[in-house]
LUMVEX-573553 format. One record per residue (C-alpha): residue number from 0; residue in three letters; x, y, z. Coordinates in pm, 1 decimal, padded with zeros to 6 digits. Each point is the difference from the previous one (the first is absolute). Layout:
REM residues N
[NUM, "ALA", [X, Y, Z]]
...
***
This chain:
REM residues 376
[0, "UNK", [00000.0, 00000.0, 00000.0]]
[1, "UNK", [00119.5, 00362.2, -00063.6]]
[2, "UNK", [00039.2, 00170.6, 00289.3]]
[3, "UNK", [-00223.6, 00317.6, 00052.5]]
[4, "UNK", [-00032.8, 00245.2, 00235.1]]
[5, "UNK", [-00360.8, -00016.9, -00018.6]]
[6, "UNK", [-00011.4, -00383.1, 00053.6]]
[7, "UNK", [00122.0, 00017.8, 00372.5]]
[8, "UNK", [-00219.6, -00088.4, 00274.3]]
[9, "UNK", [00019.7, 00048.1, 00345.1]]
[10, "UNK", [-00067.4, -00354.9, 00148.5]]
[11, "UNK", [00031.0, -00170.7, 00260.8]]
[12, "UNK", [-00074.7, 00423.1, 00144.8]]
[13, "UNK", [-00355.7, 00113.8, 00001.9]]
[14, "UNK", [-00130.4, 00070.1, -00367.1]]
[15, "UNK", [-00292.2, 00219.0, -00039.6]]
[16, "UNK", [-00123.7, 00294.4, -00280.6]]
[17, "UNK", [00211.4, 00255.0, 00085.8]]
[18, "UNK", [00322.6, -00157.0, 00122.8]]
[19, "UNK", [00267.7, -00027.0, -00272.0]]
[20, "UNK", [00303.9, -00223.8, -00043.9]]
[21, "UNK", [00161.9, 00297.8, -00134.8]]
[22, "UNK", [00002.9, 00376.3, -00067.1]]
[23, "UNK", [00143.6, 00287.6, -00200.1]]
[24, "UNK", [00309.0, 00059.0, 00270.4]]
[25, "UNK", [00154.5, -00384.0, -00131.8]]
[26, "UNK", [-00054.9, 00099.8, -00337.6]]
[27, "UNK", [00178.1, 00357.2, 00066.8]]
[28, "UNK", [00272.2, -00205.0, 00195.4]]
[29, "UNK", [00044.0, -00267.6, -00253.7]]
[30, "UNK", [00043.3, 00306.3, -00287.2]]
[31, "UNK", [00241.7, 00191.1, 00212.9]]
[32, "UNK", [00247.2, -00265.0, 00090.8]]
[33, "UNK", [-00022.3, -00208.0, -00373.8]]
[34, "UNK", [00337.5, 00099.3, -00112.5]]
[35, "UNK", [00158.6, -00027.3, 00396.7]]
[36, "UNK", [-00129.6, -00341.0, 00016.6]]
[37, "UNK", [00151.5, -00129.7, -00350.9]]
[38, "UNK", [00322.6, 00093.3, 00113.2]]
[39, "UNK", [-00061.2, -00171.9, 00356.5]]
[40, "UNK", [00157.6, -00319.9, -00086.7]]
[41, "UNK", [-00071.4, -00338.9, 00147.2]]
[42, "UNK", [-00118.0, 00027.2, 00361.6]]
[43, "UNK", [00024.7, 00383.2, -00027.1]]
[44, "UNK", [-00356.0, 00079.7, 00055.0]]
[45, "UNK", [-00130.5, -00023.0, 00330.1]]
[46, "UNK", [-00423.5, 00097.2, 00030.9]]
[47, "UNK", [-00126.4, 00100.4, 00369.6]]
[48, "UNK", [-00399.3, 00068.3, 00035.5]]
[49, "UNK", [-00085.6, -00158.2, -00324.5]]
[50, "UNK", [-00363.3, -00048.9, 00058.5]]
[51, "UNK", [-00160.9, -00263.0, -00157.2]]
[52, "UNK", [00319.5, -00040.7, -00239.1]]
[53, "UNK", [-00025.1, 00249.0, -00245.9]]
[54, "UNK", [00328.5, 00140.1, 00017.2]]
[55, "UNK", [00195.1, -00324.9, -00009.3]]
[56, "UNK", [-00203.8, -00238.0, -00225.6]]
[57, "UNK", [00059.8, 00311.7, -00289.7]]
[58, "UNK", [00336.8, 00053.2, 00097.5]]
[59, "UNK", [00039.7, -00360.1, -00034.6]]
[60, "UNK", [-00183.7, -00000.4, -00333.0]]
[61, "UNK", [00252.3, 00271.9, -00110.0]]
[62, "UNK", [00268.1, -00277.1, -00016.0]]
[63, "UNK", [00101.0, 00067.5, 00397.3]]
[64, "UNK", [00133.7, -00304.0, 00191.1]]
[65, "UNK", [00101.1, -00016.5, 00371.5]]
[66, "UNK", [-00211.3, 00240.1, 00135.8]]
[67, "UNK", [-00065.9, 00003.7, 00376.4]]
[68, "UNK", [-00289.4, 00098.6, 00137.6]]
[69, "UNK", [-00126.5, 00141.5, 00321.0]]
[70, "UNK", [-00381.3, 00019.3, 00095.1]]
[71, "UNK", [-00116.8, 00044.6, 00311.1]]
[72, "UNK", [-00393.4, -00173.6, 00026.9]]
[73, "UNK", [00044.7, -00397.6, -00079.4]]
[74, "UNK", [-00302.2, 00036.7, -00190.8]]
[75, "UNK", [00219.3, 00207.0, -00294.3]]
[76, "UNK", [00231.9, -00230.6, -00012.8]]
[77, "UNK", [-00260.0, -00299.7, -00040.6]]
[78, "UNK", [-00126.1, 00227.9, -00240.9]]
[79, "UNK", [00333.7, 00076.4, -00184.1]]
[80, "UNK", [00047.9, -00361.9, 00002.1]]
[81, "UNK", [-00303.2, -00109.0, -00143.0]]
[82, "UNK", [-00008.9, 00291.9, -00238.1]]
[83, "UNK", [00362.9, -00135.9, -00137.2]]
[84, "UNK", [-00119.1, -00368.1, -00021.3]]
[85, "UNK", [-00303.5, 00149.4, -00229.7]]
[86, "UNK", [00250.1, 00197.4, -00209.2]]
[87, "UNK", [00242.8, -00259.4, -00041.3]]
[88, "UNK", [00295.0, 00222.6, 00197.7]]
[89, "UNK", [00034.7, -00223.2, 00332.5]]
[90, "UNK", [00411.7, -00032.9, 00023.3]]
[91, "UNK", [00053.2, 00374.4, -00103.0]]
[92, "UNK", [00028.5, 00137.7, 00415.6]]
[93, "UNK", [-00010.7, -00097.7, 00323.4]]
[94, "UNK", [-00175.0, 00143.0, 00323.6]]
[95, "UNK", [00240.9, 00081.6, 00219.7]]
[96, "UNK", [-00087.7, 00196.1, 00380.3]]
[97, "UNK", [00087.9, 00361.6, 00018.9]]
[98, "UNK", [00420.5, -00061.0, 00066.3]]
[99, "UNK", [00339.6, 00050.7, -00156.2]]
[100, "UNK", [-00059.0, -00326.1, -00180.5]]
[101, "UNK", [-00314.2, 00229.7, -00211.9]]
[102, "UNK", [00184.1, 00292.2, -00113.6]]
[103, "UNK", [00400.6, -00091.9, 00041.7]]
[104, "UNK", [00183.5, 00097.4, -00329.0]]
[105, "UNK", [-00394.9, 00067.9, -00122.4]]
[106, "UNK", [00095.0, 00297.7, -00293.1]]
[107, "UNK", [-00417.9, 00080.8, -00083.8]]
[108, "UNK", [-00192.3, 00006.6, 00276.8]]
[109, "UNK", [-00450.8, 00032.4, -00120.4]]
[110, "UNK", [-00158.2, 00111.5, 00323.4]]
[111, "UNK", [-00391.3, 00050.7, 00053.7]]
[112, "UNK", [00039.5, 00273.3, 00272.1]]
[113, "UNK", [-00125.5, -00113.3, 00340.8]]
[114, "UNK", [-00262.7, 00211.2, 00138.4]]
[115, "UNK", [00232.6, -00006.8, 00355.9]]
[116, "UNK", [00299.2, 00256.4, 00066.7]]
[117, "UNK", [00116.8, -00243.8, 00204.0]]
[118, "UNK", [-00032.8, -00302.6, -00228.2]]
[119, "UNK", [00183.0, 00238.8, -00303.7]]
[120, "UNK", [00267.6, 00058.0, 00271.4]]
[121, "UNK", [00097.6, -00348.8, 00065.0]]
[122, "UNK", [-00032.3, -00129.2, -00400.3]]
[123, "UNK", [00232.6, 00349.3, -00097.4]]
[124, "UNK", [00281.9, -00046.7, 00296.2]]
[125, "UNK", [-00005.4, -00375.6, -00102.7]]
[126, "UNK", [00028.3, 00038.7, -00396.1]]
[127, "UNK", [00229.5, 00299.9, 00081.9]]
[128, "UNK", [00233.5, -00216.6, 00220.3]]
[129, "UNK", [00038.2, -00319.6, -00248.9]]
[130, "UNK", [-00098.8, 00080.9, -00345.8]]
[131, "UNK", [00241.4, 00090.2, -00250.3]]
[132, "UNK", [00179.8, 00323.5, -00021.8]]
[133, "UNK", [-00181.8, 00114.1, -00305.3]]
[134, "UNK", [-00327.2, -00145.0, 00099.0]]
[135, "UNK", [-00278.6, 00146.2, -00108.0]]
[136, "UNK", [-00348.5, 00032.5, 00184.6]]
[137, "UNK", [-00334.9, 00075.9, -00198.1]]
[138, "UNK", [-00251.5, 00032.7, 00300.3]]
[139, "UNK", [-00390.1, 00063.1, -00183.0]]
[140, "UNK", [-00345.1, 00037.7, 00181.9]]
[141, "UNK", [-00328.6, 00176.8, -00095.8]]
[142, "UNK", [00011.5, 00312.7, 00056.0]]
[143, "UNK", [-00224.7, 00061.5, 00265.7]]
[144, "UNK", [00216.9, -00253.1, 00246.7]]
[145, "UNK", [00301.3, 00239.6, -00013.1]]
[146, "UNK", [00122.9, 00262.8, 00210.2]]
[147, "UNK", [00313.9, 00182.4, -00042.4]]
[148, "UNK", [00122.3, -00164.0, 00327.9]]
[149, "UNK", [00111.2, -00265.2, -00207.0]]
[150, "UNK", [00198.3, 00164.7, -00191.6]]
[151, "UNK", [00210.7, 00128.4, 00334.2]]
[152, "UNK", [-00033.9, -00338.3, 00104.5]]
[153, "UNK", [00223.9, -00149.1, -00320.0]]
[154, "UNK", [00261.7, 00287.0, -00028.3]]
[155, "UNK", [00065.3, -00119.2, 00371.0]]
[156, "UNK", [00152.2, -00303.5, -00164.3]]
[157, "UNK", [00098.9, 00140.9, -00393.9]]
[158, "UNK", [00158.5, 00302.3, -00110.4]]
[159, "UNK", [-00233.2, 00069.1, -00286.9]]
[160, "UNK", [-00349.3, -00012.6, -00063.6]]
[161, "UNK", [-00221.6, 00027.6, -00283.9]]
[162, "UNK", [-00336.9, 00051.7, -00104.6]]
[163, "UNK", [-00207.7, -00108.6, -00282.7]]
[164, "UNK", [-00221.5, 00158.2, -00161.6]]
[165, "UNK", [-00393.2, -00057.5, 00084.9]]
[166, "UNK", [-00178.7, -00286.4, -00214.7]]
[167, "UNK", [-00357.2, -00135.8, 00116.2]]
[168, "UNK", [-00028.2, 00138.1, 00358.3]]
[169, "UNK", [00367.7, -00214.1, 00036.7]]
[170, "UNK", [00338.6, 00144.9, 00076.7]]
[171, "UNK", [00352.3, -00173.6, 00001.0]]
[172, "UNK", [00296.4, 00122.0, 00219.8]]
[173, "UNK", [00355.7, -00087.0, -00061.2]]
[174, "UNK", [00288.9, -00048.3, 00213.2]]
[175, "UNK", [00376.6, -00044.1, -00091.9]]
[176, "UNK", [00325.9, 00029.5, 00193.6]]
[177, "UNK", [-00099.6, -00161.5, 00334.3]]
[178, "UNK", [00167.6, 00076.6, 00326.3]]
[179, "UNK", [-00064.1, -00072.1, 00367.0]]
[180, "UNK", [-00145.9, -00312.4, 00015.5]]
[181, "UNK", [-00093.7, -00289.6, 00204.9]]
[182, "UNK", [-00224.5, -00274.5, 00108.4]]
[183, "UNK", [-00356.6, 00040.4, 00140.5]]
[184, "UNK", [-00041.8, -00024.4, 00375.1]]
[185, "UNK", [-00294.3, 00010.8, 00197.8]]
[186, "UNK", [-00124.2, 00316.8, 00170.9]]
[187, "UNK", [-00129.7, -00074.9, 00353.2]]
[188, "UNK", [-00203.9, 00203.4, 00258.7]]
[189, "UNK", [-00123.3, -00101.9, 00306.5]]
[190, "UNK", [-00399.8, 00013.2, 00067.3]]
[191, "UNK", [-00220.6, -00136.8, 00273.9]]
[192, "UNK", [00325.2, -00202.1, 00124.6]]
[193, "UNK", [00067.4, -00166.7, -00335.3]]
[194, "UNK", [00250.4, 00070.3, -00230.1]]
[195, "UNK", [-00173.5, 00048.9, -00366.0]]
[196, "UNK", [00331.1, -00038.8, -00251.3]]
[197, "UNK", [-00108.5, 00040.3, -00380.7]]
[198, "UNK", [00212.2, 00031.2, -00318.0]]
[199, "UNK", [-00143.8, 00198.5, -00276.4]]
[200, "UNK", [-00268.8, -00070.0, -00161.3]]
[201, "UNK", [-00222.4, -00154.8, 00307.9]]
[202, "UNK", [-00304.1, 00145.7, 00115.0]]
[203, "UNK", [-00057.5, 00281.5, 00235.2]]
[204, "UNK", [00435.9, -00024.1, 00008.2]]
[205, "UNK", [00132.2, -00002.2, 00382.2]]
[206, "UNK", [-00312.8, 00083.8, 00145.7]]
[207, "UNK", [-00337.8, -00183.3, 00109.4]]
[208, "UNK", [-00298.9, 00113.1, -00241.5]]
[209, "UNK", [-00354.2, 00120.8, 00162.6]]
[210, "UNK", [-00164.3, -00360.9, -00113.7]]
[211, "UNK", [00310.6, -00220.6, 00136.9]]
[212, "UNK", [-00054.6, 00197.2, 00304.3]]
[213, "UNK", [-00351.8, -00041.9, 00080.2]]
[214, "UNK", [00011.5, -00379.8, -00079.6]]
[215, "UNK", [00261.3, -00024.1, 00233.8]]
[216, "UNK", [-00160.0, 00180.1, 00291.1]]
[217, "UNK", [-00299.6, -00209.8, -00083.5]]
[218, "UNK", [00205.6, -00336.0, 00057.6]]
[219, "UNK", [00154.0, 00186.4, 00312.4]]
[220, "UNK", [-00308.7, 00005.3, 00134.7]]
[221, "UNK", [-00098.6, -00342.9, -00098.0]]
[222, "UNK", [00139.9, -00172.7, 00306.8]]
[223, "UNK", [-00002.5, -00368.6, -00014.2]]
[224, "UNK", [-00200.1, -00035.5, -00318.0]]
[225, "UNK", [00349.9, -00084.6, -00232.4]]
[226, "UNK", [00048.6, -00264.7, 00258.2]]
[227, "UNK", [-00316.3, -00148.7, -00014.3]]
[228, "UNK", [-00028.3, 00001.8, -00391.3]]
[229, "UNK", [00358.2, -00206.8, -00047.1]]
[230, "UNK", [-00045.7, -00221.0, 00306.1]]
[231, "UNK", [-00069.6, -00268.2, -00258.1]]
[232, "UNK", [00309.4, 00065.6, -00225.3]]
[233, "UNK", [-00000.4, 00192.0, -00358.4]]
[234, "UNK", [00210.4, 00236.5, -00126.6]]
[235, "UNK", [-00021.9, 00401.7, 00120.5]]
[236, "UNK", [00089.4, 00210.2, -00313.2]]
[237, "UNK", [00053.3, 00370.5, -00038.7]]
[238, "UNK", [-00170.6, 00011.5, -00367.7]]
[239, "UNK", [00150.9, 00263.9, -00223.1]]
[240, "UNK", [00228.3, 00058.9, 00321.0]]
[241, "UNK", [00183.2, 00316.7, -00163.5]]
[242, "UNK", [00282.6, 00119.7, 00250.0]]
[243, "UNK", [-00100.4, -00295.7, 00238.9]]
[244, "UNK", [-00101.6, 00233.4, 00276.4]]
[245, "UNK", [-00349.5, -00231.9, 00077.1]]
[246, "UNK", [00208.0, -00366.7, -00013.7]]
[247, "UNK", [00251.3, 00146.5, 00244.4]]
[248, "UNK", [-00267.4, 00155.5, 00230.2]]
[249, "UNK", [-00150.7, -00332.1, 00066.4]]
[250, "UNK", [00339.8, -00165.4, -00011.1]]
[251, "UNK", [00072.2, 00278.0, 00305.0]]
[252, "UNK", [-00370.6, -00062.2, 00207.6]]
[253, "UNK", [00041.7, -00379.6, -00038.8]]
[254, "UNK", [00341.3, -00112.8, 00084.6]]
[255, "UNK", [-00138.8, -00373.0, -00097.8]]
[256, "UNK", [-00108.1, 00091.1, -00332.3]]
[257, "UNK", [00143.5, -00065.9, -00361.4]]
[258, "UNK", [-00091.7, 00258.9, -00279.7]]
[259, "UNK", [-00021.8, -00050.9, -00396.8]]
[260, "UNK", [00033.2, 00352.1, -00181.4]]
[261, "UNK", [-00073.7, -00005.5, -00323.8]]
[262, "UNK", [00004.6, 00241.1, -00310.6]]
[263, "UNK", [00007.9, 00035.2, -00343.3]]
[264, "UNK", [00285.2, 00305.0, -00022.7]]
[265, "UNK", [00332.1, -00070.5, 00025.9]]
[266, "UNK", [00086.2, 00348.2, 00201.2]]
[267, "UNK", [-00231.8, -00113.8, 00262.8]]
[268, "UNK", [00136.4, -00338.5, 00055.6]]
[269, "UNK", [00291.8, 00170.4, 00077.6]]
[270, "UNK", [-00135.5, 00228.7, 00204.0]]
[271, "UNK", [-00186.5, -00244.0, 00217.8]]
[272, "UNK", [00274.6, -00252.9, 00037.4]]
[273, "UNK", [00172.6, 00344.0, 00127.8]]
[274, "UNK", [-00213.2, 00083.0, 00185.6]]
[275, "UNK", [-00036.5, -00325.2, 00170.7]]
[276, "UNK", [00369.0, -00024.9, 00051.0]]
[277, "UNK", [00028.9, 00341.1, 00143.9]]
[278, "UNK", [-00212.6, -00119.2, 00251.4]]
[279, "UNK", [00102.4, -00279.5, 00075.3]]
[280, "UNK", [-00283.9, -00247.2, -00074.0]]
[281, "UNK", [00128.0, -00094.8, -00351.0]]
[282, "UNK", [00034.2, -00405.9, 00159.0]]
[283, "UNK", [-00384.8, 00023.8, 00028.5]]
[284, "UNK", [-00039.3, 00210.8, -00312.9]]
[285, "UNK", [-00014.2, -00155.9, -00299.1]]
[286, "UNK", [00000.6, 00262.0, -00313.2]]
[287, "UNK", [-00053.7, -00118.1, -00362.5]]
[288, "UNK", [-00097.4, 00149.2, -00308.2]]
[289, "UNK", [-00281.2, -00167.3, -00172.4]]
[290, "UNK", [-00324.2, 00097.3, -00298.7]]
[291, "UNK", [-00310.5, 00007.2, 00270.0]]
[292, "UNK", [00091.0, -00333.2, 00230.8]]
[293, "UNK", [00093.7, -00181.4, -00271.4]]
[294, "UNK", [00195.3, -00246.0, 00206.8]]
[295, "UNK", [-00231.8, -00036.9, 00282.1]]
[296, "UNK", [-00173.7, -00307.3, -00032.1]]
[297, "UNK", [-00429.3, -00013.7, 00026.0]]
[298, "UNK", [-00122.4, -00006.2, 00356.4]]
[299, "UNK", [00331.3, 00091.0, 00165.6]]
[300, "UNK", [-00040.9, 00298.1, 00193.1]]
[301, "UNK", [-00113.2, 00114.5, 00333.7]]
[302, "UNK", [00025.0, 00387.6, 00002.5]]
[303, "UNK", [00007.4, 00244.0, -00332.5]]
[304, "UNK", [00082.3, 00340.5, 00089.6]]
[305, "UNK", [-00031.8, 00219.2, -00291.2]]
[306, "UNK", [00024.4, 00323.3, -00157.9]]
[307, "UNK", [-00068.9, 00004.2, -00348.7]]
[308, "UNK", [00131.0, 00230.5, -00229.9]]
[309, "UNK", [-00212.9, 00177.8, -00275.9]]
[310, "UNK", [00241.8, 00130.4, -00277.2]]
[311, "UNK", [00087.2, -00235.1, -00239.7]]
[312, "UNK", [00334.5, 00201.1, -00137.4]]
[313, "UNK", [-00100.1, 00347.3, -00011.6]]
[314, "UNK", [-00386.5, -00133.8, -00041.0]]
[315, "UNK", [-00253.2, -00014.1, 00256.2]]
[316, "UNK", [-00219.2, -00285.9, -00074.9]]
[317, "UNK", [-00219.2, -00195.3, 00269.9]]
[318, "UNK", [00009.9, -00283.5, -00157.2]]
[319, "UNK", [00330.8, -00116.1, 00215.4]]
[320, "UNK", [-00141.3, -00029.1, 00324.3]]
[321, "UNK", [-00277.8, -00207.3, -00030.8]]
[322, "UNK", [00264.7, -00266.9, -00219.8]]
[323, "UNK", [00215.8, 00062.7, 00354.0]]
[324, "UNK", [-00317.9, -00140.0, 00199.7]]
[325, "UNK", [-00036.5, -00267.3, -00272.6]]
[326, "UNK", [00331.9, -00115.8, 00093.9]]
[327, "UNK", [-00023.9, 00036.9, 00383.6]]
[328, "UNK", [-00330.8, -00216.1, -00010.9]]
[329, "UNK", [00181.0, -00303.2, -00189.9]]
[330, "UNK", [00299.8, -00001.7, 00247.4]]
[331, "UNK", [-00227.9, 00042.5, 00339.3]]
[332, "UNK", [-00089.3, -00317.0, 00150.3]]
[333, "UNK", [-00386.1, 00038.0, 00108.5]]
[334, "UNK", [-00035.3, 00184.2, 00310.2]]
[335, "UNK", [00351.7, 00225.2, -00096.0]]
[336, "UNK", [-00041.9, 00343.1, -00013.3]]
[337, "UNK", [00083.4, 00267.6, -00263.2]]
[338, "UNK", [00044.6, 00380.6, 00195.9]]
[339, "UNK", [-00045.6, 00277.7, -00262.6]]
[340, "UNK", [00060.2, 00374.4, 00008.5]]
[341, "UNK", [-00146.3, 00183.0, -00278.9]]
[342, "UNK", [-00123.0, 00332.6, -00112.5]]
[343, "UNK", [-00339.8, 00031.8, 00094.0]]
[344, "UNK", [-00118.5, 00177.5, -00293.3]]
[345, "UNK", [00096.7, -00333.1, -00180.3]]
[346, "UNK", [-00263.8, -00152.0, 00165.2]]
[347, "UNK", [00181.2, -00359.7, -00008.8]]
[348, "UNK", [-00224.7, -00187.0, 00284.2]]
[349, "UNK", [-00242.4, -00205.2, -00291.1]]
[350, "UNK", [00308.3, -00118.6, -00157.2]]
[351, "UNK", [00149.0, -00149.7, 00315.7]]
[352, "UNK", [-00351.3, -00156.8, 00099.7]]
[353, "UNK", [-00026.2, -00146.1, -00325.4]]
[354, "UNK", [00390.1, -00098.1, -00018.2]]
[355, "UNK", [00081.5, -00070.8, 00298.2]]
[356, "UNK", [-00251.5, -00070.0, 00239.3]]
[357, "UNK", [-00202.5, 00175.8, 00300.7]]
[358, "UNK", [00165.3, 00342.6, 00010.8]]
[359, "UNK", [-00049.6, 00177.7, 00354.8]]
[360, "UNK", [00142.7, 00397.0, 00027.2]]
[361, "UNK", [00293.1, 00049.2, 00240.8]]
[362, "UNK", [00033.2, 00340.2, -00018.5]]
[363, "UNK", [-00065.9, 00306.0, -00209.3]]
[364, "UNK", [00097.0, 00402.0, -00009.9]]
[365, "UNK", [00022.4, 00289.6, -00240.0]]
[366, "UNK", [00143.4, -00180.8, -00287.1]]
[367, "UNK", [00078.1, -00407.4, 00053.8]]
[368, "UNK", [-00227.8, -00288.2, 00129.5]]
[369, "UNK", [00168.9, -00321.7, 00125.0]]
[370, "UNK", [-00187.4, -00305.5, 00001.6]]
[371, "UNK", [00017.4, -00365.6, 00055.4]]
[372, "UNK", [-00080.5, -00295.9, -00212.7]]
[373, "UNK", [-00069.2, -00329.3, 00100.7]]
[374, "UNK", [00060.4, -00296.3, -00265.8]]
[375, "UNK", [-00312.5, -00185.7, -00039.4]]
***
């Protein structure tokens, strides 16, 4: 099959009307860096953000071989990988984590521009310290993602930086001559007695976001309950566990517990096994990085505390969530329990009755509701 732009899909990741595969800022990126990337050379092209595999699978049908590539959801790399096998270009790159092993020697570097300061910060000291001399980074996004921070953000790591010129509501920004690198390390902060650490790139950073917060006070206040609910065994898992900060609060209230935390993004695996670490519960604290709960077997959990996140990329889409209690109901053994904190304007509660199982409210202010689920 001839490879197309147009013939990418987004699988195994939600697909819907309205949420693309790809956009104007890979074409603009792709156009800009054509005659860098023919002179790249074998293993001279290294791709970080790559969505759905755009930017590699036509850089790889433009005769380029070796390229590594960094994304940080596993569902874009399932999707990168299944997009090749349709396309016939499996063998042309390999998925690498963000490291000196992604970008060492790299000469072209295609970069779909985080929408984090902090996540652009750690990819630009990292390409900066272990790329080539004369690498070269094209960094693209849509317009209306950009701020000019981020272009103060890569001359803190190269010496020169161009602009493109606007093409559909997409910009590209160019880097040469990098200086003052170095590898990404965690941030940390200390709040409500834990230590948060996050790289770049994970949600709400080095601190504990307003949702994260009120679940937590909820299962505080819960008292005995988590006892009772794994007294007859099953896993406890922090679903879409971000920096971690929910896993190691029950790890800290229940010195006899073990913890699975679980995540699709590769920043926040990091984070939480961090985070974990810092705090020292990461013996009890298991942290993996996994498409939903993938590797959870049916019926296998006790306790599902969750905050689900509603952006798919820079999308908002509710259709995530209720897949997320999908999920939670086939790894719950009947009579496990799924706690929820949601936007109450999202008005989740039929979704989890119908999911999940009798759904009870725990608690509920200004702006989130947290409830309980019981698996039928």
């Amino acid at each position: 099959m001839t490879f197309s732009l147009d013939g990418l899909r987004r699988w195994p990741d939600v697909e819907a009307p309205g949420l693309v595969a790809t956009d104007a800022a890979d074409r603009l990126l792709l156009d800009e860096s054509a005659a860098a990337r023919a002179d790249a050379g074998v293993g001279g092209l290294t791709v970080i953000g790559d969505g759905y595999g755009a930017l590699t699978l036509a850089a790889a049908a433009d005769g380029g071989t070796g390229i590594r590539v960094h994304q940080d959801p596993l569902t874009g790399e399932r999707a990168l990988a299944a997009n090749a096998e349709r396309f016939g270009l499996g063998g042309t790159f390999s998925s690498l984590p963000l490291s000196p092993e992604l970008v060492g020697g790299a000469r072209v570097v295609l970069l779909r521009l985080p929408r984090s300061l902090e996540a652009l910060r750690d990819i630009a000291g990292l390409i900066a310290a272990h790329a080539a001399p004369e690498v070269v980074v094209f960094a693209g996004g849509r317009i209306k993602h950009m701020t000019l921070a981020m272009n103060e953000v890569l001359r803190e790591s190269f010496g020169r930086l161009d602009v493109s010129h606007a093409r559909q509501k997409s910009r590209v920004l160019v880097a040469r001559m990098p200086h003052a690198g170095g590898d990404p390390a965690p941030r940390q902060a200390t709040l409500d007695g834990i230590v948060v650490c996050a790289f770049g790139g994970a949600f709400a950073g080095a601190t504990i976001d307003i949702g994260t917060r009120f679940l937590l006070d909820q299962l505080a206040t819960a008292g005995d309950s988590l006892p009772r609910i794994t007294a007859e065994g099953g896993a406890v898992i922090d679903f879409a566990c971000g920096t971690g900060v929910i896993a190691t609060a029950l790890a800290l209230r229940h010195p006899d517990l073990r913890v699975l935390a679980t995540d699709q993004s590769a920043a926040a695996v990091a984070s939480a096994a961090a985070t974990a670490r810092a705090n020292g519960v990461d013996e009890r604290v298991e942290v993996v990085r996994d498409d939903m709960l993938g590797a959870q077997p049916d019926s296998s959990g006790s306790f599902i505390a969750l905050n689900p996140p509603f952006h798919s990329g820079a999308a908002v889409h509710e259709g995530i969530a209720p897949r997320m209690f999908a999920e939670a109901a086939r790894v719950l053994r009947p009579g496990g329990e799924l706690w929820t904190v949601w936007n109450s304007g999202l008005r989740y509660r039929p979704a989890l009755e119908r999911t999940v199982g009798p759904t009870r409210q725990i608690a509920r202010n200004a702006k989130f509701t947290v409830t309980a689920s019981t698996r039928r």
